[in-house]
C-alpha positions as CSV (number, residue, x, y, z in Angstrom):
1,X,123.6,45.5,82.5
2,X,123.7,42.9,85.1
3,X,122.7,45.1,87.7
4,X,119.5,46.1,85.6
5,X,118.5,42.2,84.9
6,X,118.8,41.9,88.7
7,X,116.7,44.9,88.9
8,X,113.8,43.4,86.8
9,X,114.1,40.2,88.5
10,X,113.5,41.5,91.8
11,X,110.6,43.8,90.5
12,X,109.1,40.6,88.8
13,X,109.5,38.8,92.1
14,X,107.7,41.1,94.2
15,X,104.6,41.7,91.4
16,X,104.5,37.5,91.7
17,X,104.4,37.2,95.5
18,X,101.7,40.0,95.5
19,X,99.5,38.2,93.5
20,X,100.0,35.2,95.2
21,X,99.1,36.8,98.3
22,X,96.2,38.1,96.4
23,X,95.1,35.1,95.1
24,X,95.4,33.3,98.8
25,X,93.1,36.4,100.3
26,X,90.4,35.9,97.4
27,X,90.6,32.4,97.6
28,X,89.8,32.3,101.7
29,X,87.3,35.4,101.4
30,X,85.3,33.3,98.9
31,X,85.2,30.1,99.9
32,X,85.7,29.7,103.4
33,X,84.1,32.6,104.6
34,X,80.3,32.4,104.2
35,X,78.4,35.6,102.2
36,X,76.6,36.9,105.6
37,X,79.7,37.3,107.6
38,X,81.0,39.2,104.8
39,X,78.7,41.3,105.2
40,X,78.7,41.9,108.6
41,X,82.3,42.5,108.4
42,X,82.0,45.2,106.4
43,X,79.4,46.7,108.1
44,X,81.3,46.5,110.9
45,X,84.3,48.1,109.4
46,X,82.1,51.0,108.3
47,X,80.5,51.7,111.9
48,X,83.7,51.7,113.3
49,X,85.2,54.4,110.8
50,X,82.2,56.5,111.5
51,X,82.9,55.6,115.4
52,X,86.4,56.4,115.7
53,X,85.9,60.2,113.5
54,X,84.1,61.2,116.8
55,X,87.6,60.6,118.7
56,X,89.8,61.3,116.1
57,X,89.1,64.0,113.7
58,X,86.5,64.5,110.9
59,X,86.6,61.7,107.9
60,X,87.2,64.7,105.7
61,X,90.8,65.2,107.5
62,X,92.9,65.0,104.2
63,X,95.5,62.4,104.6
64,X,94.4,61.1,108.1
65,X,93.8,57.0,107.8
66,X,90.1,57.4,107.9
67,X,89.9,60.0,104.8
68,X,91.5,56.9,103.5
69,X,89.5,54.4,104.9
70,X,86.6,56.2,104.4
71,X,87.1,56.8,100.5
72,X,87.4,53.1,100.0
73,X,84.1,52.4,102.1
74,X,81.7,55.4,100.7
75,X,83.3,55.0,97.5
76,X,79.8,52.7,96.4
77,X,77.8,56.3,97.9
78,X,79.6,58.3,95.1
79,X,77.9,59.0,91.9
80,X,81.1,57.4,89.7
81,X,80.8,54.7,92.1
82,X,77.5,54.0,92.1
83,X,77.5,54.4,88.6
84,X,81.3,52.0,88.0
85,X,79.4,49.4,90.3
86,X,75.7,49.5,88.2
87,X,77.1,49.2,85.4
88,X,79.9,46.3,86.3
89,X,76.7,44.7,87.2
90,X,74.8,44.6,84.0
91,X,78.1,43.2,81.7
92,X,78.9,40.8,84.0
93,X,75.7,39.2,84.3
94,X,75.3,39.5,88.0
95,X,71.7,40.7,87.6
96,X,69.0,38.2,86.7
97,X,65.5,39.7,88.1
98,X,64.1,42.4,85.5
99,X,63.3,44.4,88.3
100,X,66.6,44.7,89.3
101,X,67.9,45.5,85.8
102,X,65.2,48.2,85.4
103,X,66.4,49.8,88.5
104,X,69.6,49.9,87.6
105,X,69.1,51.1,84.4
106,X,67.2,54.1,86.0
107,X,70.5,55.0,88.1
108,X,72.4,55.0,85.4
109,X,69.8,57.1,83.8
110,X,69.8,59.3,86.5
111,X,74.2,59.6,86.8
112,X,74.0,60.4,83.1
113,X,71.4,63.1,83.9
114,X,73.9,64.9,86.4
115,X,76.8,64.5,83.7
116,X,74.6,67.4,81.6
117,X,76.4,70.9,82.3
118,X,72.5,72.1,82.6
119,X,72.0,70.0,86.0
120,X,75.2,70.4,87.4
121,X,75.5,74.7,86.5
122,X,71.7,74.3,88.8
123,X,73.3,72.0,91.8
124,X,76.3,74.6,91.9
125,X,74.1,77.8,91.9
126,X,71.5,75.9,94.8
127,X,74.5,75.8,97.3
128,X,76.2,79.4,95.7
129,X,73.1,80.9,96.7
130,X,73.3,79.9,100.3
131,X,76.7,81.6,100.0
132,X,75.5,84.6,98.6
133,X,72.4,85.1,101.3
134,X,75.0,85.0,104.1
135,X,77.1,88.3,102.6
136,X,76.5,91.3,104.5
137,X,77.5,94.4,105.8
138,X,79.9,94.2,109.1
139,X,79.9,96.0,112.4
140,X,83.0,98.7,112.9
141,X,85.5,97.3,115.5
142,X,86.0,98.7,118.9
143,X,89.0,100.9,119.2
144,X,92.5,98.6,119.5
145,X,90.8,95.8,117.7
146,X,92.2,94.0,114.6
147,X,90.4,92.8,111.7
148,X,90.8,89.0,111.2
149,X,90.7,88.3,107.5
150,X,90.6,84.1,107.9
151,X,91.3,82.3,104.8
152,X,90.5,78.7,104.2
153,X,93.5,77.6,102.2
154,X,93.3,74.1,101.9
155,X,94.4,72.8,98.3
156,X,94.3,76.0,96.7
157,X,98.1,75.6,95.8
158,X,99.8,73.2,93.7
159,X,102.6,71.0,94.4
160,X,105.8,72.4,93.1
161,X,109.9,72.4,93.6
162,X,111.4,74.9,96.0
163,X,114.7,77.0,96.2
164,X,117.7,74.4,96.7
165,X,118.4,74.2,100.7
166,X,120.7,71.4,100.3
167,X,124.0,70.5,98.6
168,X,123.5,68.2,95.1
169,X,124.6,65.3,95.2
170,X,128.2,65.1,94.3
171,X,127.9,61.9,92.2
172,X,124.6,61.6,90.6
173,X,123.4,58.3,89.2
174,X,122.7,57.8,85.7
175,X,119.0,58.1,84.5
176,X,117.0,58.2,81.9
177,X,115.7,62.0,81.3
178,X,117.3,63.7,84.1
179,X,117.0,67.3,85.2
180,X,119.5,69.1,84.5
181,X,121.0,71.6,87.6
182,X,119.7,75.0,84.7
183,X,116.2,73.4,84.8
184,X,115.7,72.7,88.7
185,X,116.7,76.5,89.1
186,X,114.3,77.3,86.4
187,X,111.3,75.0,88.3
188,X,112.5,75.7,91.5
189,X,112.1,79.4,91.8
190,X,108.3,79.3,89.9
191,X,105.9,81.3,91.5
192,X,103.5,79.6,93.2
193,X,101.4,77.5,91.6
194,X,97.2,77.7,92.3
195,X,94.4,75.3,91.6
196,X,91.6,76.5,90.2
197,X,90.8,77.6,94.0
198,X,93.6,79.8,94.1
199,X,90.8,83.1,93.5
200,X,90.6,82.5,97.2
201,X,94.3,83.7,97.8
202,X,93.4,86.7,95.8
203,X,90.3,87.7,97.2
204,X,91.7,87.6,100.7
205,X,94.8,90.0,99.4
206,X,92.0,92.2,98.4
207,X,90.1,92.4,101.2
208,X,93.5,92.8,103.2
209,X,93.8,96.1,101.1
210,X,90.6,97.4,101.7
211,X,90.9,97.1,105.3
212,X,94.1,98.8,105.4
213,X,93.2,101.8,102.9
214,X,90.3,102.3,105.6
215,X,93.2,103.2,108.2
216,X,92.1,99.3,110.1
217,X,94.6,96.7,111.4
218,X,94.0,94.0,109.7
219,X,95.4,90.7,109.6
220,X,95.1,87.0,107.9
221,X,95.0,83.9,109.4
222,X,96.0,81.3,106.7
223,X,94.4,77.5,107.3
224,X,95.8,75.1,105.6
225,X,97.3,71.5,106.5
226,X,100.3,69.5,105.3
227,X,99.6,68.4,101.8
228,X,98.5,64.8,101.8
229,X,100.6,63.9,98.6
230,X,103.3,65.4,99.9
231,X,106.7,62.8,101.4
232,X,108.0,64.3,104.5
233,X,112.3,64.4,104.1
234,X,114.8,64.0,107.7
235,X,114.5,67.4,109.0
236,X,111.3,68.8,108.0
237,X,108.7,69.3,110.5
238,X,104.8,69.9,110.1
239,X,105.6,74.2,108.7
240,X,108.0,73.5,106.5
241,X,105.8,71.1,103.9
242,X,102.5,72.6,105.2
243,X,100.3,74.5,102.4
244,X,100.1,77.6,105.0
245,X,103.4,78.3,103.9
246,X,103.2,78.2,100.3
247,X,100.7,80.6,100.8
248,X,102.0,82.9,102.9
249,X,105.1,83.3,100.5
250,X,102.3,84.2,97.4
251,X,100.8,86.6,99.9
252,X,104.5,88.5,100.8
253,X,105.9,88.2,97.1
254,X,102.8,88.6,95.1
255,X,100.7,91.0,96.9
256,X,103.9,92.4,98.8
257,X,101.6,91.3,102.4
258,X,104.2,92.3,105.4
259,X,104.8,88.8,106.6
260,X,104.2,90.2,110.3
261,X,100.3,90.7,108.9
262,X,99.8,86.4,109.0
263,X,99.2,84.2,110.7
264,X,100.1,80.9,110.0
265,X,97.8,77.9,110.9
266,X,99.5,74.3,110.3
267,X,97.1,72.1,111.8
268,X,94.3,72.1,110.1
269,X,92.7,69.1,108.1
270,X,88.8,70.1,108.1
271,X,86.6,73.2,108.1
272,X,86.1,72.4,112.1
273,X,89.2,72.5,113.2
274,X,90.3,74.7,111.0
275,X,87.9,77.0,113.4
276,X,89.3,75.4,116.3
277,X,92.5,76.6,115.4
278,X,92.1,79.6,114.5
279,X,90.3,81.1,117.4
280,X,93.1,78.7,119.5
281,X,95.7,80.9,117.9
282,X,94.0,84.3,118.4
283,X,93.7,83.6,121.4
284,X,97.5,82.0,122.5
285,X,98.5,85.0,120.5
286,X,96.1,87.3,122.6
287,X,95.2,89.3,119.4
288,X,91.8,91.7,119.9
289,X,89.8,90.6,117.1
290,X,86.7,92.6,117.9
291,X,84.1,89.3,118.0
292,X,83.8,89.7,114.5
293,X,85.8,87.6,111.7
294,X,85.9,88.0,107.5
295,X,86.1,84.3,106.9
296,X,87.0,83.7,102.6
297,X,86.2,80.5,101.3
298,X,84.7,78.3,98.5
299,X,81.1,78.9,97.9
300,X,80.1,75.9,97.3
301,X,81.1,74.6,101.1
302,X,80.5,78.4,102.6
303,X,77.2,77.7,104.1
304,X,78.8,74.3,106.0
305,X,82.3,76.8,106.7
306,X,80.0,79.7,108.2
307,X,78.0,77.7,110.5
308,X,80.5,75.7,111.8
309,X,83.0,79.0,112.7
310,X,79.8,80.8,113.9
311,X,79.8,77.3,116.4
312,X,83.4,77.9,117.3
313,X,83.5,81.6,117.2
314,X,80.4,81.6,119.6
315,X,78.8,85.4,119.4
316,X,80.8,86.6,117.3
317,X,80.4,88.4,113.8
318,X,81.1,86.3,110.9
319,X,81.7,88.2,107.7
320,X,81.1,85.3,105.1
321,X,83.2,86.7,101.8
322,X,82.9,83.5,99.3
323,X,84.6,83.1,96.0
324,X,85.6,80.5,94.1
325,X,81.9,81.0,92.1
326,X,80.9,78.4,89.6
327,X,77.5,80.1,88.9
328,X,76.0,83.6,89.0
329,X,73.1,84.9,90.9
330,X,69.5,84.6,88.9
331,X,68.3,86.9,86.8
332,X,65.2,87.6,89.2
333,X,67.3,87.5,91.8
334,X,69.4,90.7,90.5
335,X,66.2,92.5,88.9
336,X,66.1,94.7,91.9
337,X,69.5,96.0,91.8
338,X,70.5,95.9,88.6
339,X,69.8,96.5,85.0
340,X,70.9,97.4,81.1
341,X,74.5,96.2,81.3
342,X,74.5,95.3,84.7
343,X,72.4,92.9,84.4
344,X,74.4,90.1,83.5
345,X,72.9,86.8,82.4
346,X,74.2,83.4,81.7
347,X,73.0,82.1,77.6
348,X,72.0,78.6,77.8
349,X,73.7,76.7,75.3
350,X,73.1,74.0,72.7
351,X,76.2,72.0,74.6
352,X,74.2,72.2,77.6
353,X,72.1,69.3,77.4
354,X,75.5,67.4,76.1
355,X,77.2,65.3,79.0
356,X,81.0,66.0,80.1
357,X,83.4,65.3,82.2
358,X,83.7,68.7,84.0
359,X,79.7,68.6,84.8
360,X,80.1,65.3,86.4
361,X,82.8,66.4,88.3
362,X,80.9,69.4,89.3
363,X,77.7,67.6,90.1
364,X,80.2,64.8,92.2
365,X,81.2,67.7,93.9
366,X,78.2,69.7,95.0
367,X,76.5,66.0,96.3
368,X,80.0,65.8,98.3
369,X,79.1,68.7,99.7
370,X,75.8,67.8,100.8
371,X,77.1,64.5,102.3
372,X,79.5,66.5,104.0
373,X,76.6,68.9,105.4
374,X,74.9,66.0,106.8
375,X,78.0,64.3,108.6
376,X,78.7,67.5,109.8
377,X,75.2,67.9,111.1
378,X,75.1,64.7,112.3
379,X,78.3,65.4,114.5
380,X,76.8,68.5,116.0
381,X,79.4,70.9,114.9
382,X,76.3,72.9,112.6
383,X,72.8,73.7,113.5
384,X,71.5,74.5,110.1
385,X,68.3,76.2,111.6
386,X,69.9,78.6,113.8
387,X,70.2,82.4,112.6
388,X,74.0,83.0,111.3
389,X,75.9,86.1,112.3
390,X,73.4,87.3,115.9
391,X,75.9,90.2,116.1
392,X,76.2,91.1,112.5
393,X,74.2,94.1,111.5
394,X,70.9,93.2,109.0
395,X,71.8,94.7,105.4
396,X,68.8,97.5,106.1
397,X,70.5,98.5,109.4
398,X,72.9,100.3,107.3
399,X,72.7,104.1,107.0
400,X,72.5,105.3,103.5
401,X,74.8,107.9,104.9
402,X,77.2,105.5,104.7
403,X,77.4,105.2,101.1
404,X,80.8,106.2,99.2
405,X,80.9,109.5,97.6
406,X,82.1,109.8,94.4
407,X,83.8,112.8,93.5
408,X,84.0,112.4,90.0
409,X,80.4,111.8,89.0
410,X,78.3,114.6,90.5
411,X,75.9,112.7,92.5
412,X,76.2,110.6,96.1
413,X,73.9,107.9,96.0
414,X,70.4,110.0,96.5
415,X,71.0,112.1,98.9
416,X,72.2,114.9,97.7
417,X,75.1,116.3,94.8
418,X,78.4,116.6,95.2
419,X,81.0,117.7,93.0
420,X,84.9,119.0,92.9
421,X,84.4,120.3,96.4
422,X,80.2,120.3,96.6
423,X,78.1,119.3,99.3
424,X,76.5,116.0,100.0
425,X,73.1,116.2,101.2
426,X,73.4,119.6,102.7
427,X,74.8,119.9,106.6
428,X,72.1,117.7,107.4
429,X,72.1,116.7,111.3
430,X,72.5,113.6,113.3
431,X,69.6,112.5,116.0
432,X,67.6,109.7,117.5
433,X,66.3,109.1,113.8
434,X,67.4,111.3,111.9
435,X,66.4,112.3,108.3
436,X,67.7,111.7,104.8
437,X,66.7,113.5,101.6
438,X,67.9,116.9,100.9
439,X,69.0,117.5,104.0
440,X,71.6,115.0,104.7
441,X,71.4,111.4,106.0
442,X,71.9,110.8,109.9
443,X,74.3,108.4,111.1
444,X,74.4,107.2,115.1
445,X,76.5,110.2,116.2
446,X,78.3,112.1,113.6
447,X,77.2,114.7,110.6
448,X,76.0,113.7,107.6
449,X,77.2,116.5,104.7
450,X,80.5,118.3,104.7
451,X,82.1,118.7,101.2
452,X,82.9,115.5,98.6
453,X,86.1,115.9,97.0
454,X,89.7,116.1,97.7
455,X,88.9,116.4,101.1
456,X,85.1,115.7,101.3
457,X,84.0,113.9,104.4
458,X,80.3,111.6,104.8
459,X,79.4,111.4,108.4
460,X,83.1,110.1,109.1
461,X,86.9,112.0,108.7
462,X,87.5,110.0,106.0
463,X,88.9,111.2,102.8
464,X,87.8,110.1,99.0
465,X,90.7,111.5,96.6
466,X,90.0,110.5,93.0
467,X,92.7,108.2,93.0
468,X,93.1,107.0,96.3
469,X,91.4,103.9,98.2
470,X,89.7,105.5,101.3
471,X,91.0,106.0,104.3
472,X,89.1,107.2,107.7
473,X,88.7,106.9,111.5
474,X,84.8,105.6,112.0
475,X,82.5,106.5,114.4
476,X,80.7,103.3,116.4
477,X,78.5,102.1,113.8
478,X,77.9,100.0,110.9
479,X,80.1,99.9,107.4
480,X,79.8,98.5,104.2
């Protein structure tokens, strides 16, 4: 009991002396220091964050001292900012001119506006879009090369216990609520836990098994830091608390990944040097990636995360595979390609025009994103004019020859009919052009025909069993 009083004593002290401190600060700040210099001050403080991110890493570095820094300055630039600021302005009187208070009032208007699902569904699909123009068709690697899936991994897991490495502690104090030795084993040996960008772990898993059911080497490079919230113990180094290898145990005990297939980068804190990194550790690792890269990311930042790899990763192929989708494609957008069932649509809703938390959050987001374009820009790590992917074949490069077929319907795309062991497009012939129809489709050097079934083959020696993920040795050319 006596220890506990002294407990609360000491606690009381130090929440006393802090506001004394506090008091003294605010006291000087306001009246000894005049208004201008203020000011001045924090402009000066702000320049100088900007300044030092060109020597020091991005201000989006999670963790680093200017994220930090930097959060407290542009904090005014966010829309709950802007908005806590406005409206801190009004009750408190601060605002006399009716000008003033009409022009607040319109921001306010404006931050309500972008709370409506309705506004912050179109701000999410704008930048998905981007995303989903940059998906297309890649080149087939040179013989010995390895497909690089990269995934950007950053906070897509959660913070969570892990397997007991050390001894407990042989005489525990008492506590309130403690957790008892059953439950840690119980919370220590959780799967890991995703946030709700965790589809990019999956996606990446699939893409891996694609690859490899197409006979390819493939690997994954996983990019993710040291987790910001996380208190580095005696012992640990930078892998052991880094998100890269939380990840990397999902990928080996969920999707049963051979460890030996990734790579493991624990350096990151941005998109750019997550690049950096990655092409630093292809190359220290003297891996053959082909010049061509399947980078798996959010949508919403995978315009910024192409450009900036296609900087890096200078004439090279980058394979943009986004997920982490808030939106879906437009219904004109999908007219051409789809329809009946396929055609799916998003209903507008009477809660759409209602605001909440989640579109305000989603709205906050995509502005981030464009602020985050801009710095980016402004640093000279994008070029948002230049054309993406120089060495990635156009979507109408690709042969319709190369289209899967599908033993079990009867028909291969429109070239010709297959069935248990029929013939797709005929024995059609390869040339300098070529010709598709009934005849076969032409690839760059191989047939185009053979038989579609248990052993059918499409320009390629591939084989399509009903069950089975295909699996083939390609010709130089292009692939889906």
């Amino acid at each position: 009991m006596v220890l506990l009083l002294t407990d609360v004593f000491l606690l009381l002290t130090q929440i006393l002396l802090w506001i004394v401190v506090g008091f003294i600060i605010w006291y000087f700040l306001q009246n000894i220091l005049k208004k201008e210099f203020l000011g001045l001050l924090v402009l000066l403080l702000f320049l100088s964050v900007i300044a030092l991110s060109f020597f020091r890493g991005g201000i989006d570095e999670p963790g680093s001292i200017l994220e930090i820094v930097w959060r407290l300055l542009s904090f005014p630039l966010t829309p709950f900012g802007l908005g806590m600021i406005l409206l801190s302005a009004i009750l408190l009187g601060a605002v006399k001119a009716v000008w003033a208070k009409r022009l607040i009032m319109i921001g306010l208007v404006l931050l309500a506006i972008g709370s409506l699902p309705v506004v912050s569904y179109w701000l999410a699909q704008e930048l998905e879009i981007e995303a989903t123009e940059l998906i297309a068709p890649l080149r087939v690697l040179d013989p010995g090369a390895s497909q690089v899936i990269v995934l950007l991994g950053q906070n897509t897991t959660r913070l969570q216990l892990k397997p007991r490495r050390d001894t407990p502690p042989t005489n525990p104090p008492k506590i309130e609520r403690p957790v008892t030795p059953f439950q840690f084993e119980v919370l220590s040996q959780l799967p890991i836990q995703m946030t709700e960008a965790g589809d990019r772990i999956v996606y990446a898993a699939q893409l891996y098994r694609e690859e490899v059911g197409r006979g390819i080497d493939t690997l994954i490079a996983v990019s993710a830091g040291r987790r910001a919230d996380r208190i580095k113990k005696e012992g640990e180094n930078r892998e052991d608390i880094s998100e890269a290898r939380d990840i990397q145990t999902m990928l080996t005990r969920t999707f049963n990944i051979p460890e030996d297939d990734i790579l493991l980068d624990h350096n990151n804190g941005n998109i750019h040097s997550s690049a950096v990194e990655v092409k630093k550790l292809l190359e220290e690792r003297q891996i053959n990636y082909g010049q061509q890269i399947i980078l798996v990311g959010s949508a919403l930042n995978m315009n910024r995360a192409a450009l900036t790899f296609q900087r890096v990763f200078d004439e090279s192929c980058i394979g943009v595979r986004p997920t982490d989708f808030f939106s879906i494609p437009t219904p004109d957008s999908l007219r051409r390609v789809a329809s009946g069932r396929d055609l799916i649509e998003r209903d507008v809703l009477i809660t759409d025009i209602l605001p909440t938390v989640d579109a305000f959050w989603l709205s906050s987001k995509a502005f981030q994103e464009y602020l985050n374009a801009l710095y980016y820009f402004l640093r000279g790590w994008i070029k948002p004019l230049t054309v993406l992917n120089p060495r990635c074949p156009l979507p109408q490069q690709v042969p319709e020859s190369r289209s899967r077929i599908r033993s079990e319907t009867g028909t291969s795309s429109e070239t010709g009919v297959s069935g248990g062991t029929g013939t797709s497009g005929g024995t059609g012939t390869s040339g300098g052009t070529g010709t598709s129809g009934e005849t076969g489709t032409s690839g760059e050097t191989g047939t185009s025909g053979g038989t579609a079934g248990g052993t059918g083959t499409s320009g390629e020696t591939g084989t399509y069993g009903e069950n089975e993920s295909p699996s083939r040795t390609e010709s130089p050319g292009q692939r889906w």
